[in-house]
LOZAFI-11340 format. One record per residue (C-alpha): x, y, z; residue in three letters. Coordinates in steps of 0.2 Angstrom, whole numbers. Layout:
N
    xx    yy    zz rest
     X     Y     Z  ALA
...
This chain:
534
    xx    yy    zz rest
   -57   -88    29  UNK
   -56  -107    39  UNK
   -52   -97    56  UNK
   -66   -87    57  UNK
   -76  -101    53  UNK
   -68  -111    66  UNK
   -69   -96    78  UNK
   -89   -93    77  UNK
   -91  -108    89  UNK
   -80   -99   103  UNK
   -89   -82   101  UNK
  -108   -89   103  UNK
  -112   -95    87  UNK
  -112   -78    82  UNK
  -114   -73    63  UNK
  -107   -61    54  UNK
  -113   -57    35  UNK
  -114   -42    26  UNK
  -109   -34     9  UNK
  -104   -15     1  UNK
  -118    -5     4  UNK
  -123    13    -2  UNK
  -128    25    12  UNK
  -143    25    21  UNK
  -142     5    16  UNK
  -142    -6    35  UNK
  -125   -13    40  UNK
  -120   -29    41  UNK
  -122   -36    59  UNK
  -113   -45    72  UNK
  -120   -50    88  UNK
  -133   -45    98  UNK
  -133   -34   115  UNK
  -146   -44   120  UNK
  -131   -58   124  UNK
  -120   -48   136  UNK
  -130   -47   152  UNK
  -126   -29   154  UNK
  -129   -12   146  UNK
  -116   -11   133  UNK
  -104     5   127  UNK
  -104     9   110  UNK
   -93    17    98  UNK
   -94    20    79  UNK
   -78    22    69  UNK
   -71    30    51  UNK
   -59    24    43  UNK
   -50    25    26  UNK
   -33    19    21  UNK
   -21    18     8  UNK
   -26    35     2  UNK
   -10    39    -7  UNK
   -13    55   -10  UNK
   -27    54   -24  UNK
   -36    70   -17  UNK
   -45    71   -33  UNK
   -59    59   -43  UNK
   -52    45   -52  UNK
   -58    29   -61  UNK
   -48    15   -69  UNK
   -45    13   -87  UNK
   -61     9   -98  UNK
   -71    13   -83  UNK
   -88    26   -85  UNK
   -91    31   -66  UNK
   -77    41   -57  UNK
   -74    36   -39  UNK
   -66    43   -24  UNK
   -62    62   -21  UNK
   -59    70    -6  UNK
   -71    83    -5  UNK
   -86    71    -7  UNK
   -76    61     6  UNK
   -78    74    16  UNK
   -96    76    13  UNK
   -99    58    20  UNK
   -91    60    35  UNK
   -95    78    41  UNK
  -114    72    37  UNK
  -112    57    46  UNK
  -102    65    62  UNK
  -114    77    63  UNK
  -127    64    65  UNK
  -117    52    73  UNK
  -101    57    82  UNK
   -85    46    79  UNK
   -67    45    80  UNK
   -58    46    62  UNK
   -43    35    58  UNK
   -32    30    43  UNK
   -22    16    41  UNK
    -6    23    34  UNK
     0    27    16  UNK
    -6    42    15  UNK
     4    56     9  UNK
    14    48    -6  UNK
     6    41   -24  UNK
    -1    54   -33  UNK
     3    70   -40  UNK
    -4    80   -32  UNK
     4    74   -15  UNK
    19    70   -21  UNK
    22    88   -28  UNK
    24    96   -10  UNK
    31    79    -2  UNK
    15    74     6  UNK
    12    93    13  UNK
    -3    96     2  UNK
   -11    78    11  UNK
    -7    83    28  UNK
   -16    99    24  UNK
   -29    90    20  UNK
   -30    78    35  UNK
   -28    92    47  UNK
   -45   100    37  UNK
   -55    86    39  UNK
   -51    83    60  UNK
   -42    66    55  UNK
   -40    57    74  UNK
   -25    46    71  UNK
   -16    37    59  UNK
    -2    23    58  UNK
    13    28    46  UNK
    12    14    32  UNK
    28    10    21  UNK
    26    22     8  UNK
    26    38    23  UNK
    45    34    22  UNK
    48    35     6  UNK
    54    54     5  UNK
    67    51    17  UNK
    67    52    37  UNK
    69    72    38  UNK
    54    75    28  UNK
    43    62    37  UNK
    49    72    53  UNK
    42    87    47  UNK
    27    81    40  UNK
    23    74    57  UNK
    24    89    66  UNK
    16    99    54  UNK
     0    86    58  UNK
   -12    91    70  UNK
   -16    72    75  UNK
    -6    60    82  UNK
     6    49    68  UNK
     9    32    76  UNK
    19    16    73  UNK
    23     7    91  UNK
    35    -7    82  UNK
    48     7    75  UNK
    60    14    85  UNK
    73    26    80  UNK
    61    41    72  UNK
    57    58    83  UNK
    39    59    82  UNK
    30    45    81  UNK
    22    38    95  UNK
    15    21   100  UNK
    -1    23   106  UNK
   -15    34   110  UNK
   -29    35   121  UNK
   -45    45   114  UNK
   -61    50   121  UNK
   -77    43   115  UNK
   -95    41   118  UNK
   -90    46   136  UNK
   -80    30   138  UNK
   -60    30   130  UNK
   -53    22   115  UNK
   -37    17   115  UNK
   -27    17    97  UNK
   -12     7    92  UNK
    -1     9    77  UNK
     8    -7    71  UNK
    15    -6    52  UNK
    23   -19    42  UNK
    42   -23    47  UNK
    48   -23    29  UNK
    48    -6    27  UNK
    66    -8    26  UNK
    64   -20     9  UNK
    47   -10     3  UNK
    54     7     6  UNK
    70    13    -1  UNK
    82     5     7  UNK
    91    21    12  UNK
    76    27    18  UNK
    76    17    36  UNK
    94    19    40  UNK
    94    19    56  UNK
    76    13    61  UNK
    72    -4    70  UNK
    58   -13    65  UNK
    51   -25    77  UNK
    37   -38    73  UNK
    19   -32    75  UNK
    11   -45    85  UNK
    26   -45    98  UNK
    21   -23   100  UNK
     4   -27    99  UNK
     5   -36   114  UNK
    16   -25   122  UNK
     6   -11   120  UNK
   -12   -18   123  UNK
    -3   -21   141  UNK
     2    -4   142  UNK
   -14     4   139  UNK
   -24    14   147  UNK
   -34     5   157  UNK
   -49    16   159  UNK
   -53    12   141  UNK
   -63    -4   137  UNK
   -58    -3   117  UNK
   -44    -7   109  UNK
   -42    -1    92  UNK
   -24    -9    82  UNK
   -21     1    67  UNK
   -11    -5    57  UNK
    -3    -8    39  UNK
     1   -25    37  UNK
   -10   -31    24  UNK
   -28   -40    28  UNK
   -22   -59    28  UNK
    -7   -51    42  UNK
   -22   -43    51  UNK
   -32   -59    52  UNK
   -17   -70    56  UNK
   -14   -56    71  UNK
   -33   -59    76  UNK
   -29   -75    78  UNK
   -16   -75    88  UNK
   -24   -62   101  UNK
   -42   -66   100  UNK
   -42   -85    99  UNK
   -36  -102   108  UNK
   -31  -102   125  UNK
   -20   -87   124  UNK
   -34   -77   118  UNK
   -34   -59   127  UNK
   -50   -55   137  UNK
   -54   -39   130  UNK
   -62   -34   114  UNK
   -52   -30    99  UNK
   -55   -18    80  UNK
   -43   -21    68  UNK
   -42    -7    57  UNK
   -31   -13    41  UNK
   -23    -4    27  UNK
    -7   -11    14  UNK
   -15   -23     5  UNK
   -30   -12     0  UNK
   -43   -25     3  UNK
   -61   -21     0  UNK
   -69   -29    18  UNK
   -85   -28    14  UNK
   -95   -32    32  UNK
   -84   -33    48  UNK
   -75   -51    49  UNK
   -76   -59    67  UNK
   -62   -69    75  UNK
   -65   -73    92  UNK
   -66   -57   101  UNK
   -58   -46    87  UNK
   -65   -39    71  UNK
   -56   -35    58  UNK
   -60   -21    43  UNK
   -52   -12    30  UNK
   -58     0    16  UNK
   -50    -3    -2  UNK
   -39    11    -9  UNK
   -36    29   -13  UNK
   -54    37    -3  UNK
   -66    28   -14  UNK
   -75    21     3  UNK
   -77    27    18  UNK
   -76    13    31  UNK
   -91    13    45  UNK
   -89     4    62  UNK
  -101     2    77  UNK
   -96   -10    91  UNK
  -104   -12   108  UNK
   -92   -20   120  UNK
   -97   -26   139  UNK
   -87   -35   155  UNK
   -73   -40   141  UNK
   -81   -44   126  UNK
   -85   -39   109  UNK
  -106   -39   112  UNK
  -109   -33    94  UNK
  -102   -24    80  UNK
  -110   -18    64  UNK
  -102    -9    46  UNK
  -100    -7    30  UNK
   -94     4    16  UNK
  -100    18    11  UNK
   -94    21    -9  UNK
   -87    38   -12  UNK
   -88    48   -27  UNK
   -97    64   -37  UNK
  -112    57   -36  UNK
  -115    61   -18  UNK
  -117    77   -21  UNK
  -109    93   -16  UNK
   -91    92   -13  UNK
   -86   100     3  UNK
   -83   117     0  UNK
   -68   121    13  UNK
   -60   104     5  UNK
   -61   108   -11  UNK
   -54   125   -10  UNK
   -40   117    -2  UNK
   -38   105   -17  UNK
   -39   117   -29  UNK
   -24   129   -21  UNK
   -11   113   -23  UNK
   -17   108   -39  UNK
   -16   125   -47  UNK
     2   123   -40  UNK
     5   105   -49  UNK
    -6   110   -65  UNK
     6   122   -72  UNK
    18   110   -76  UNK
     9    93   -74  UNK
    -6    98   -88  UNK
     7    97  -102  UNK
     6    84  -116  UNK
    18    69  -113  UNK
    16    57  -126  UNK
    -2    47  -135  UNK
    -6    29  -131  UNK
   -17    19  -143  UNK
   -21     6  -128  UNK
   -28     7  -109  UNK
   -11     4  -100  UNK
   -15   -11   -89  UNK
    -6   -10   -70  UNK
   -18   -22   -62  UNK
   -12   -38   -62  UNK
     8   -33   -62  UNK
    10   -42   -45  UNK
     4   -57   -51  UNK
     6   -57   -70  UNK
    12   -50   -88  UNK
     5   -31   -92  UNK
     5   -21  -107  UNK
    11    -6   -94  UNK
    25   -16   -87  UNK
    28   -23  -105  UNK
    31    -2  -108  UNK
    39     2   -94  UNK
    52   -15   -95  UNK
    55   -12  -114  UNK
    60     7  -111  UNK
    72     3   -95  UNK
    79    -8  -107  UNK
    83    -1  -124  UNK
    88    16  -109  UNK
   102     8  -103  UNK
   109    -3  -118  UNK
   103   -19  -108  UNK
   101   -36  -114  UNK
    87   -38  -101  UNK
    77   -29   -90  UNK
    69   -33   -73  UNK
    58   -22   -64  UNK
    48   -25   -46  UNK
    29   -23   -51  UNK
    26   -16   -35  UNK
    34     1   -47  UNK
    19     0   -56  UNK
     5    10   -46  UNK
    -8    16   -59  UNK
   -15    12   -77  UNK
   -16    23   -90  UNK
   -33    27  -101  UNK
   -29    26  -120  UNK
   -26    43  -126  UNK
   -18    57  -121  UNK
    -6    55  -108  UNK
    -1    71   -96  UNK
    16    75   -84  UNK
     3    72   -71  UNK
    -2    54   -76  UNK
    16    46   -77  UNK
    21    53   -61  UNK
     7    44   -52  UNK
     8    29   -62  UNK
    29    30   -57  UNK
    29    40   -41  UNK
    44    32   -34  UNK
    63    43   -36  UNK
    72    26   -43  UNK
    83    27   -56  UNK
    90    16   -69  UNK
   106     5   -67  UNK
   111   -11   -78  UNK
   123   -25   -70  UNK
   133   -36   -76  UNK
   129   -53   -68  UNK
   128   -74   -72  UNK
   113   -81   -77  UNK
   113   -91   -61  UNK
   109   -76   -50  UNK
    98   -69   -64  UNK
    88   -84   -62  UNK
    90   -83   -40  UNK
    82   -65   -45  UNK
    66   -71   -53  UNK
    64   -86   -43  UNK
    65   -69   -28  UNK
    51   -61   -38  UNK
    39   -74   -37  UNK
    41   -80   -22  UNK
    24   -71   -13  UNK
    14   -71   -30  UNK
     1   -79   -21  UNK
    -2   -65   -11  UNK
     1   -52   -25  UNK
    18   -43   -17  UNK
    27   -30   -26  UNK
    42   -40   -31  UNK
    33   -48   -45  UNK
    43   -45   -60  UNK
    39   -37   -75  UNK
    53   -41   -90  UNK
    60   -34  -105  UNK
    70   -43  -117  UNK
    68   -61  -110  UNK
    52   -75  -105  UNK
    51   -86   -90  UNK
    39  -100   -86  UNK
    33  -100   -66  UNK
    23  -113   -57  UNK
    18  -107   -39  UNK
    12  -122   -34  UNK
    30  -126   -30  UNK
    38  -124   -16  UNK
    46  -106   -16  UNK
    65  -106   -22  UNK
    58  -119   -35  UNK
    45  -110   -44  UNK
    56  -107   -61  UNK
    51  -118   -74  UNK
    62  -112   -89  UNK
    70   -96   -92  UNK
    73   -90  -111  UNK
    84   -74  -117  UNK
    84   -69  -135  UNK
    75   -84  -139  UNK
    87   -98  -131  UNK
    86  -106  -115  UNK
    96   -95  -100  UNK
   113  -102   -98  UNK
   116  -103   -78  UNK
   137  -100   -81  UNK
   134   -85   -95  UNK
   136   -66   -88  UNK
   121   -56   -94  UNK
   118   -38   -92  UNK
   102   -33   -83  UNK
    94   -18   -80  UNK
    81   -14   -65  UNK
    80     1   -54  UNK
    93     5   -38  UNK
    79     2   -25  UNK
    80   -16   -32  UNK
    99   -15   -33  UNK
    99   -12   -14  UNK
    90   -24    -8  UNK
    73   -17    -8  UNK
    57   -27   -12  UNK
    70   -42    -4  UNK
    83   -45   -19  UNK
    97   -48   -14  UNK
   105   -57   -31  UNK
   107   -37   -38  UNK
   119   -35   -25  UNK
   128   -48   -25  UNK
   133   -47   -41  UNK
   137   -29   -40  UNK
   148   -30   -21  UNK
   157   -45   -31  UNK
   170   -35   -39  UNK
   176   -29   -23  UNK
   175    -9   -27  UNK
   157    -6   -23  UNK
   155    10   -13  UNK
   139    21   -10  UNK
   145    39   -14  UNK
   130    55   -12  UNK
   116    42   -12  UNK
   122    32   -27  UNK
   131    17   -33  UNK
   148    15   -38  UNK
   154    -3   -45  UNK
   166   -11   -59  UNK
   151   -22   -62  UNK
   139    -8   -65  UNK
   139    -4   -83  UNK
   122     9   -83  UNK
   122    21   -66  UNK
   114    37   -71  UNK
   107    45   -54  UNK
   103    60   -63  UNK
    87    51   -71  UNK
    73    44   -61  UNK
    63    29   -74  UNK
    47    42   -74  UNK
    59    53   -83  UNK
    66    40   -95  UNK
    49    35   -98  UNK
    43    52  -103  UNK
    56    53  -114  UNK
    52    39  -121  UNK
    34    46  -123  UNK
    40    63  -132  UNK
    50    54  -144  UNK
    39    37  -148  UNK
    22    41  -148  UNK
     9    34  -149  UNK
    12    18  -140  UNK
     1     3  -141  UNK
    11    -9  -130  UNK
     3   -29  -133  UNK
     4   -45  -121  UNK
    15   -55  -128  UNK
    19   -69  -118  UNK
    34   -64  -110  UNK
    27   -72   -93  UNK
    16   -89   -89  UNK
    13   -97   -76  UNK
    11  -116   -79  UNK
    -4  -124   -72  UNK
């Protein structure tokens, strides 16, 4: 947090502090409309991001209190617009994750958005993950505009909008991260150009409408992206003269008080609807004057759920619930995915250990980013695997040297630091990482079956077709594959002499439910496979 530090001075001395609050609890503020000279214009914004679908309550393995759930989401917001009117945006990811979304292809959460008057939204990376056609449709089918102003190449998506407010104009910018193409299905951006955010951001704060005095950037980059984009707009000589919101999503960062750089302010509100994200700024003659928010925890305990919304809810999960309620397997354990982009989990452990023994591997490698959910010990449904493995990825093993299986973890740990999805989780083998070396050097030692990783050996590794293609950034998968000289892509799937597992007929959700209906209970342990050296 140094530049916002530093960047106090140049807004004032103004100070910004707050904390998570529970309604009805004062914001955080920042500012004063004393210190503009002039009558400022105010403007409260919603926001939620990184909803993923997750339509109903939910609550992490070993917790008590359930959280989220968008009929009390609802609740929140339709008592507070009524009091206080507001523009509603979300900051992309949206429609893909959970079941219940996933079911009808985000249809179900579109449905849902167009219910509760959403005003905008930014497509994030994961709104591309059912492929282009169905991301057309579910764009017209939404009664809002879908925005993304640094992709080119998709019908539909528009860069920016300007909306009225509080008798003044707002205008709204999507930017989304531009390794969609590496954190989306490769196939899935075939086509598309991806350009960088800050270089559209500019672009299209130029372009704006000029009778509004607001700019809103709504984007799914990730909240240390956001801040290095505050930065750059908002501070040094450079610095644009206008006031800025930075409404994040991506990283699903809990911001707990608006965060002041120069004259933007940056926010985001966690993950899957379990806060609602409040925001009042009062801008005058080019400047942020003052801005206030917090957020607002969601969950049962607020009362009733909105009735029109949970009707709604109800319809698509009796659709899901007849097939999705059935029995899959017993664990003994919580399944653990927090941690599987920085660390070894018992979840990852499971899912590694079955991609392995599947496909007759010596190893396996998976991106933890695969990973999106825990598990509570129990019973385990159809419904709770496919949220915890939304993704259609399925199982290949390749045949490659111990060299590039060693350029492959050194890959996956290259952004530990800021917890990306490449992280690998392992089967059959152990590495040592240190990530206080420089990237590309982070490998300590690498063992399979016990002994050392011989660099000139050929091993067989197993990992998931999205990694095989380059997504999450591996590019060792490929090569390896292409270095036979027979590699062609043929309806959507892999064909290689140096593929020795390709089964595009099973997605890893179904080898691992498999894998439930024919090994349970599972109790999955720690075990040491990965340690980072410190």
């Amino acid at each position: 947090m140094k530049p916002f530090i530093l960047n106090l001075v140049a807004f004032l001395s103004v100070v910004i502090t707050g904390c998570t609050t529970p309604a009805g609890t004062p914001d955080a503020e920042v500012g004063s409309p004393s210190m503009s000279g002039a009558v400022p214009h105010s403007y409260r914004i919603y926001h939620i991001n990184d909803f993923h679908g997750f339509a109903e309550p939910s609550k992490h393995p070993g917790a008590t209190v359930q959280q989220g759930g968008a009929a009390w989401l609802a609740t929140g917001l339709n008592k507070h617009r009524a009091e206080h009117p507001g523009l509603f945006l979300a900051a992309g990811d949206m429609i893909q994750g959970d079941t219940w979304s996933n079911f009808s292809q985000g249809y179900s959460s579109v449905a849902l958005l167009n219910e509760m008057h959403l005003d905008a939204m930014v497509t994030g990376n994961h709104e591309f993950d059912f492929g282009q056609e169905v991301l057309k449709q579910r764009i017209s089918e939404a009664r809002f505009p879908v925005l993304a102003a640094n992709v080119e190449g998709l019908p539909g998506l528009v860069p920016q909008v300007s909306l009225p407010l509080s008798g003044g104009k707002v205008t709204v910018i999507g930017l989304v991260t531009d390794d969609v193409p590496q954190s989306s299905h490769p196939r899935n951006t075939t086509g598309l150009k991806f350009t960088t955010p800050l270089a559209a951001a500019r672009q299209q704060i130029a372009a704006r409408d000029k009778d509004s005095d607001l700019v809103v950037l709504l984007t799914h980059i990730g909240h240390e992206q956001d801040l290095a984009l505050a930065e750059k707009l908002c501070t040094g000589p450079a610095a644009l003269g206008l006031p800025i919101l930075i409404i994040g999503g991506h990283s699903h960062t809990r911001v707990e008080a608006p965060e002041l750089m120069g004259n933007c302010i940056v926010v985001q509100a966690g993950e899957h609807g379990k806060f609602l994200g409040i925001v009042d700024v009062s801008v005058g003659k080019g400047k942020m004057i003052a801005a206030s928010g917090h957020l607002e925890e969601i969950g049962p305990n607020l009362g009733e759920p909105d009735p029109a919304i949970s009707t709604l809810i109800a319809r698509y999960s009796a659709q899901v619930d007849v097939i999705f309620n059935q029995k899959a397997g017993v664990s003994k354990v919580d399944l653990i995915q927090e941690g599987a982009r920085m660390q070894e989990t018992n979840l990852g452990n499971l899912v590694a250990d079955i991609v392995r023994k599947t496909t007759g591997a010596q190893v396996a490698l998976i991106n933890g980013g695969s990973l999106r959910t825990g598990l509570s010990k129990g019973e385990i449904t159809f419904r709770q695997v496919h949220a915890a493995l939304p993704f259609n990825n399925y199982l290949v093993a390749v045949k490659m040297s111990g060299e590039l299986l060693w350029q492959a973890l050194e890959h996956g740990v290259s952004g530990v630091e800021r917890g990306e999805g490449r992280f690998p989780q392992v089967s059959g083998m152990g590495f040592v990482f240190d990530s206080r070396r420089p990237v590309g050097q982070r490998i300590v030692s690498v063992t399979i079956g016990g002994r050392p990783l011989d660099r000139q050996q050929e091993y067989t590794v197993a990992t998931l077709d999205f990694m095989a293609s380059g997504g999450d950034g591996y590019t060792a998968f490929g090569q390896a594959i292409r270095s036979a000289g027979d590699y062609s892509e043929v309806g959507g799937s892999m064909r290689s002499s140096r593929l020795v597992y390709n089964d595009p007929g099973q997605f890893l959700r179904d080898a691992v439910l498999d894998a439930l209906a024919k090994g349970s209970p599972v109790a999955p342990v720690l075990q040491g496979r990965i340690v980072e050296q410190r």
